[in-house]
C-alpha positions as CSV (number, residue, x, y, z in Angstrom):
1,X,34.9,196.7,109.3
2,X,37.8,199.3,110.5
3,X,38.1,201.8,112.8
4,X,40.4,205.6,111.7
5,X,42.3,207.2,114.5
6,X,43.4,210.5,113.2
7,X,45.9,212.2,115.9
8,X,47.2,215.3,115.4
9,X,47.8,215.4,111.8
10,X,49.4,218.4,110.0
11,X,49.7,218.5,106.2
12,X,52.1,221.0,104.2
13,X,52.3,222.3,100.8
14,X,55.2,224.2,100.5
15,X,55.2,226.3,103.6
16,X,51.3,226.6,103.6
17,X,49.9,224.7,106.4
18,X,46.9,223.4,105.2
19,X,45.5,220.9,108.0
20,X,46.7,221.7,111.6
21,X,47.2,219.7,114.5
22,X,43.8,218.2,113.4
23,X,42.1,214.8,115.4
24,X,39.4,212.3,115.2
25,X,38.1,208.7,115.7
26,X,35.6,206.9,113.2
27,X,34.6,203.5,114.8
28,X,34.4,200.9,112.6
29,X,31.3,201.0,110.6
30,X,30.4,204.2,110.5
31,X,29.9,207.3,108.0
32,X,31.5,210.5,108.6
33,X,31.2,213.5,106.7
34,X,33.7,216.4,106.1
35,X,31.5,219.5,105.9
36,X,32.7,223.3,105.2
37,X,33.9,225.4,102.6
38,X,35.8,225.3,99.4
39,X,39.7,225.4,100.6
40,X,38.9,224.3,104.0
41,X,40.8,221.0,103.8
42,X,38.4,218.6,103.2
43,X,39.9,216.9,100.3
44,X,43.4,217.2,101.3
45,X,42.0,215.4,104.7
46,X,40.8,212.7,102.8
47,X,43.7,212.4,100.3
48,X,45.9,211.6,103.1
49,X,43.8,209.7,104.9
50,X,44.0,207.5,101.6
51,X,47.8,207.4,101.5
52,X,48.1,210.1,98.1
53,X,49.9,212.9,100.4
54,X,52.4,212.7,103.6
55,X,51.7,214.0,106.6
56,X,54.3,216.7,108.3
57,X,53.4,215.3,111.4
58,X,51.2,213.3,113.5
59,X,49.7,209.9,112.8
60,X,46.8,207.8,110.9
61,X,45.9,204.0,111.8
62,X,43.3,202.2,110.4
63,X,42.3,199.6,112.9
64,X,45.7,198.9,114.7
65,X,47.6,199.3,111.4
66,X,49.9,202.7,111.1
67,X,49.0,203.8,107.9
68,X,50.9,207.1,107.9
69,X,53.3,209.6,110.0
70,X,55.6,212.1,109.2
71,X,58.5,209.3,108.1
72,X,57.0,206.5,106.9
73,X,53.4,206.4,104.2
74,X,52.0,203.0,103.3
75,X,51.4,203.5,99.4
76,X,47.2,203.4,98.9
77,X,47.4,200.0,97.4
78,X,48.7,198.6,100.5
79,X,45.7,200.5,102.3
80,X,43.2,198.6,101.4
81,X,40.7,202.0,101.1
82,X,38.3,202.7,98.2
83,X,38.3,206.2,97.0
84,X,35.8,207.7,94.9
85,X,36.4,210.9,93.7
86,X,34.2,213.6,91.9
87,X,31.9,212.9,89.4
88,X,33.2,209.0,89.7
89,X,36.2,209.4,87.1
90,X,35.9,206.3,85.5
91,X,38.6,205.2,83.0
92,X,37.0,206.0,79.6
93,X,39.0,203.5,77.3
94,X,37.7,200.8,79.8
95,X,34.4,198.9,79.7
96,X,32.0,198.9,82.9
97,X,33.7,195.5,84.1
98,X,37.2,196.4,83.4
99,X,36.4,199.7,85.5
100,X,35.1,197.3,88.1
101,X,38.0,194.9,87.8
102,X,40.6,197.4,87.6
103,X,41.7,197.3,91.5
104,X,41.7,193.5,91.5
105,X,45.7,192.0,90.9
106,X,45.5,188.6,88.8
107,X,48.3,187.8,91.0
108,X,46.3,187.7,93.6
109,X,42.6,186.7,92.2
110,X,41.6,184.5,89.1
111,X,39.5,185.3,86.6
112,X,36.9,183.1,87.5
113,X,37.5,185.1,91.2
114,X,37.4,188.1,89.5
115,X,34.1,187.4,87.2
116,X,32.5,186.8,89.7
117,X,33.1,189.7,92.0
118,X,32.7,191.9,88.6
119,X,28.7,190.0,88.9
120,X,28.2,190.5,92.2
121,X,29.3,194.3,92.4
122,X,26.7,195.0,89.4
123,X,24.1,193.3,90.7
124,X,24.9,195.3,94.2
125,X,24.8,198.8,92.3
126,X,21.6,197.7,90.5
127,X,23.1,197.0,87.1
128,X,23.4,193.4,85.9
129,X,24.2,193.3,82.3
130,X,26.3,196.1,81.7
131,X,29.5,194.7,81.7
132,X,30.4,195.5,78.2
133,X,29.3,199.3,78.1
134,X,31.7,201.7,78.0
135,X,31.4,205.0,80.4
136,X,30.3,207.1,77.9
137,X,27.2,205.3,77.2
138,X,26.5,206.1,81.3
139,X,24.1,208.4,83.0
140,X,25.8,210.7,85.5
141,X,24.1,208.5,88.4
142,X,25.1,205.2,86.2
143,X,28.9,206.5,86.2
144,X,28.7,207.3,90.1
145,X,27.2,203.9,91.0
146,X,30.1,201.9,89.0
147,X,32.8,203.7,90.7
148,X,31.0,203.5,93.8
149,X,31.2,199.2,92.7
150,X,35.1,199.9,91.5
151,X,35.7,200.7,95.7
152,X,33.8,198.3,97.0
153,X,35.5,195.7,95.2
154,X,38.5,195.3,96.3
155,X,36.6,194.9,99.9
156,X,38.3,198.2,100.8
157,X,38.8,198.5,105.0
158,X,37.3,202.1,104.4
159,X,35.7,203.8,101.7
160,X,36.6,207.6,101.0
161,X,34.0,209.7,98.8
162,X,35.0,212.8,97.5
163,X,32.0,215.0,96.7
164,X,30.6,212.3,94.3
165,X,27.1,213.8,93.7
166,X,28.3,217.3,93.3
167,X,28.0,217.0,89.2
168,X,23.9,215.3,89.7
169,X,20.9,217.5,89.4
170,X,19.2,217.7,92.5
171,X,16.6,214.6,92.5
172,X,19.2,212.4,91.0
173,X,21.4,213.3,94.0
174,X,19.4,213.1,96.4
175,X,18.1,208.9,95.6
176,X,21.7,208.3,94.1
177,X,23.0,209.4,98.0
178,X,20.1,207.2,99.6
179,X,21.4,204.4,97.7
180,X,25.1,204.6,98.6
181,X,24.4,205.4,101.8
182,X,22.3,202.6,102.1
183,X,24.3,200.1,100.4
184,X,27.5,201.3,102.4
185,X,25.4,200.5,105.9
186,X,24.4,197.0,103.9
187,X,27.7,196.5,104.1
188,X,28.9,197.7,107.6
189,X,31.7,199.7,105.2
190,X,33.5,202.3,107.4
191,X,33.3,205.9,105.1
192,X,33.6,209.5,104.6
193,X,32.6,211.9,102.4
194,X,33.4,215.3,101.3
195,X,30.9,217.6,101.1
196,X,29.6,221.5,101.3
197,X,25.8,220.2,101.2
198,X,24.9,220.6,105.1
199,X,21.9,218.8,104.4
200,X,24.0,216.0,102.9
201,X,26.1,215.9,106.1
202,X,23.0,215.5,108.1
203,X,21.3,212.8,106.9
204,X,24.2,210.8,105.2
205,X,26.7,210.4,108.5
206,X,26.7,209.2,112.1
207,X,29.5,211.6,112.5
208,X,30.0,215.0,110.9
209,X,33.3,216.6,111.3
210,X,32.9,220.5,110.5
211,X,35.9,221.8,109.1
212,X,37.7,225.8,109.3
213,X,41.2,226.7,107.8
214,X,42.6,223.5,108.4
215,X,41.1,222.4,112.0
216,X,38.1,220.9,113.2
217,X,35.5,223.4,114.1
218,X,32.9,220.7,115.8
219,X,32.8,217.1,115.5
220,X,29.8,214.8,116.9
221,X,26.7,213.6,115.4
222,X,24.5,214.9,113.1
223,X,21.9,216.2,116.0
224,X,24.5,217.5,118.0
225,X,26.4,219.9,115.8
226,X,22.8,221.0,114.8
227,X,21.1,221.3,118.0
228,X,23.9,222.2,119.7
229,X,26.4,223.8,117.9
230,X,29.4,225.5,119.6
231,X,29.3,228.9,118.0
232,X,27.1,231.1,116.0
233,X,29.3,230.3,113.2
234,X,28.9,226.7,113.3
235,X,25.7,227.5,113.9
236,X,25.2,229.1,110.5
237,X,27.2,226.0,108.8
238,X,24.8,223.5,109.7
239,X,21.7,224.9,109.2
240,X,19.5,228.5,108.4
241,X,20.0,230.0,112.0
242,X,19.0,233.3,113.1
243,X,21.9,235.4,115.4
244,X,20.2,237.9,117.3
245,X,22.3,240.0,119.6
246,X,21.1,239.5,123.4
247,X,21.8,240.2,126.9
248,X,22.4,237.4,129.5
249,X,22.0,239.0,133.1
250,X,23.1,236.8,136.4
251,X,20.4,235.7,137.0
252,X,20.3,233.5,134.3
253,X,17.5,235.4,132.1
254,X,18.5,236.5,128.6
255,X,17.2,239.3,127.2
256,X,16.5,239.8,123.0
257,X,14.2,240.5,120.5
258,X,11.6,238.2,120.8
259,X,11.6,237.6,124.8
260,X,13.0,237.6,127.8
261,X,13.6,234.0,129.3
262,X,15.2,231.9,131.5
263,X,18.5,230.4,130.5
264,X,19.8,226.9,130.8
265,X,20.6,226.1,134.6
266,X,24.3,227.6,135.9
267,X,24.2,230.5,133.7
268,X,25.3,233.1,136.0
269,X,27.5,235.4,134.6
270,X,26.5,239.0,133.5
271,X,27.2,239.5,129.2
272,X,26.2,240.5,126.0
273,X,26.7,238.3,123.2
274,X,24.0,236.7,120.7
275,X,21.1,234.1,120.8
276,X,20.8,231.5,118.3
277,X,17.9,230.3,117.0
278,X,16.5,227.5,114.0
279,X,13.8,229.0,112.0
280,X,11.7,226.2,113.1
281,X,12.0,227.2,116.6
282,X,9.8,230.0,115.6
283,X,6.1,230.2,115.7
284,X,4.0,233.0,113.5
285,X,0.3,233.9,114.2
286,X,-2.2,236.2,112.7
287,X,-4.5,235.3,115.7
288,X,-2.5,235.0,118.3
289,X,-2.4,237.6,121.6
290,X,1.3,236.2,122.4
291,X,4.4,237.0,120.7
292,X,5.9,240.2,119.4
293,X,4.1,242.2,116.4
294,X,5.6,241.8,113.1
295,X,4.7,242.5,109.5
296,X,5.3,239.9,107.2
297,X,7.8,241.2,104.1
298,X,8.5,237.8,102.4
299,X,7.8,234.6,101.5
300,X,9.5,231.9,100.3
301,X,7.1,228.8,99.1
302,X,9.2,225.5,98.9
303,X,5.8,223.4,98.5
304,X,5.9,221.3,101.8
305,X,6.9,224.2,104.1
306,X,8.1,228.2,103.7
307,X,9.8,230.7,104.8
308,X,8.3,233.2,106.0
309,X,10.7,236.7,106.6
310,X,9.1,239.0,109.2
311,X,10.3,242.9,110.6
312,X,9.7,243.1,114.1
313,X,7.4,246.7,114.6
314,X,9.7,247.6,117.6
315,X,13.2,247.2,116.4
316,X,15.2,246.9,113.4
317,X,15.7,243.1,113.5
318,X,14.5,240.5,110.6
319,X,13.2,237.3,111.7
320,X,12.9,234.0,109.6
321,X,10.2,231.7,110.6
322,X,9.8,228.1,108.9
323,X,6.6,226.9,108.8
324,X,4.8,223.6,107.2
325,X,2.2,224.1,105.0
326,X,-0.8,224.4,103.9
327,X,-0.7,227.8,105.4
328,X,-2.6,231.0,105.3
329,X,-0.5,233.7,104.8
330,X,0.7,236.8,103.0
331,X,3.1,239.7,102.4
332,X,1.9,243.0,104.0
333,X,0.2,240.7,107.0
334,X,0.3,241.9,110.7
335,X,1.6,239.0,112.5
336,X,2.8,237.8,116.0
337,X,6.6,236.3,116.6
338,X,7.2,233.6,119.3
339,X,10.4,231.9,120.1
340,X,9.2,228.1,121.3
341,X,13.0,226.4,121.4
342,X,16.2,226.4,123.4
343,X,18.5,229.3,124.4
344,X,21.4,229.0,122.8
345,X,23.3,231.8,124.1
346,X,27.1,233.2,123.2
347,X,28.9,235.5,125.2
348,X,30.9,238.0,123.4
349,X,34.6,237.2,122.8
């Protein structure tokens, strides 16, 4: 298992800076995963973490090993790190064991060495037997699991995963993650993966690291970019959140839509800004006397829960409750609001 110390890396093309003064640590043996959007820098993060692009400046190490700078970039092959890119990219003119065995020098292994790590590999993705097919006679999910086998292989220090699931329908992707993700841990393999699923990034990583033109936005664990994120907009990037503008006064109350509570000790200050809230964080009644009045414009069934979309009577604002089913509910009904979770207040810039 290997640790990554990323310190303030910077990566060019041309004169576009594309990842600034950026910086993180993954100790060995966990999962981190790059979440945010298309043109970010997500992929061009990992590609240089695996050694395909040079930085402009600062510095990578796996373990204690400098793996790149500004100067000097230790080729991939030297690296030691399995990458996986989208929709696996397996070599079509190659069979499922050449694919395997492709990373594996026969100046360094036999082939009786490298046989056998071809048979252990399928029988660690779940497919004994398929040595000889070729990658068009693979599922999607077959294709992803034998370059997921291709990485491990070479017994990588760090595996990098770039969107691989993004091509799956939905069920596939979600057991094909379960199983990578499980079989990674199984190995105590240090990893990251590129994503734009949030709900991916939550339950695939000990670490997320959420990504905005080229800089870290928030990095920590999945509940704590969730629970506490460090601005409506990271709010909003790791989960459905509601922003409702509010009112904190001094002494320490904040004033919005749905209440006025206390804040989180040491809040003393006098501002507007916005409250965030989860969806879940919000409770809706037909019966109840507490709350505010609502009437309920929309619903969204999803089977084990819904969302239900609510206009408060006495203002303009829209709330969006989750709630688990079975439920009794319907559009048109008169309804009560409550807010039941933390104040996560933001002061105006």
């Amino acid at each position: 298992m290997t640790s990554l110390d990323v310190s303030h890396l910077s990566v060019n093309f041309g004169d576009r800076t594309v990842i600034n003064d950026l910086s993180f640590t993954l100790q060995a043996g966990e999962i981190a995963s790059l979440l945010g959007p298309s043109g970010c820098g997500k992929t061009t993060l990992l590609r240089a973490i695996a050694g395909l692009l040079q930085p402009r400046e600062g510095t990578i190490r796996l373990g204690t090993q400098l793996v790149g700078l500004s100067s000097v970039v230790l080729p991939p092959n030297k690296r030691r790190t399995g990458y996986v890119p989208q929709q696996g990219a397996l070599f079509p003119h190659l069979n499922v064991a050449q694919n395997i065995a492709f990373g594996l020098s026969k100046k360094e292994f036999s082939q009786a060495e490298i046989t056998k790590t071809i048979s252990e590999m399928l029988a660690l993705i779940g497919m004994p037997g398929y040595e000889n097919q070729m990658p068009t006679e693979l599922s999607g999910g077959q294709q992803t699991r034998v370059a997921l086998a291709r990485a491990l292989a070479i017994k990588p220090k760090m595996v990098l995963l770039d969107e691989p699931f993004s091509a799956l329908d939905a069920e596939l992707r979600n057991e094909l993650r379960s199983e990578v993700v499980a079989l990674l841990r199984a190995q105590g393999t240090t990893a990251i993966l590129v994503t734009h699923d949030r709900e991916e990034a939550l339950v695939s990583s000990d670490k997320v690291v959420l990504m905005r033109d080229g800089k870290i936005a928030q990095y920590g664990s999945p509940e704590e970019v969730y629970e506490s994120p460090i601005s409506p907009s990271v709010a909003v990037s790791t989960g459905d959140a509601l922003v409702l503008s509010a009112h904190q006064a001094k002494d320490g109350s904040t004033s919005y839509a749905l209440a006025t509570l206390s804040a989180p000790t040491g809040a003393v200050s006098t501002n507007n800004g916005y409250v965030v809230i989860r969806p879940e964080e919000i409770s809706v009644s037909k019966s109840s006397a507490a709350g505010v009045a609502g009437t309920l414009i929309q619903l969204d069934y999803y089977g084990h829960d819904a969302m239900l979309v609510v206009k408060l009577s006495d203002s303009s604002e829209i709330i969006r409750a989750r709630v688990a089913g079975p439920m009794d509910f319907a559009v048109g009904d008169l309804v009560k609001v409550e807010h039941r979770g933390p104040i996560r207040f933001f002061a105006n810039a």
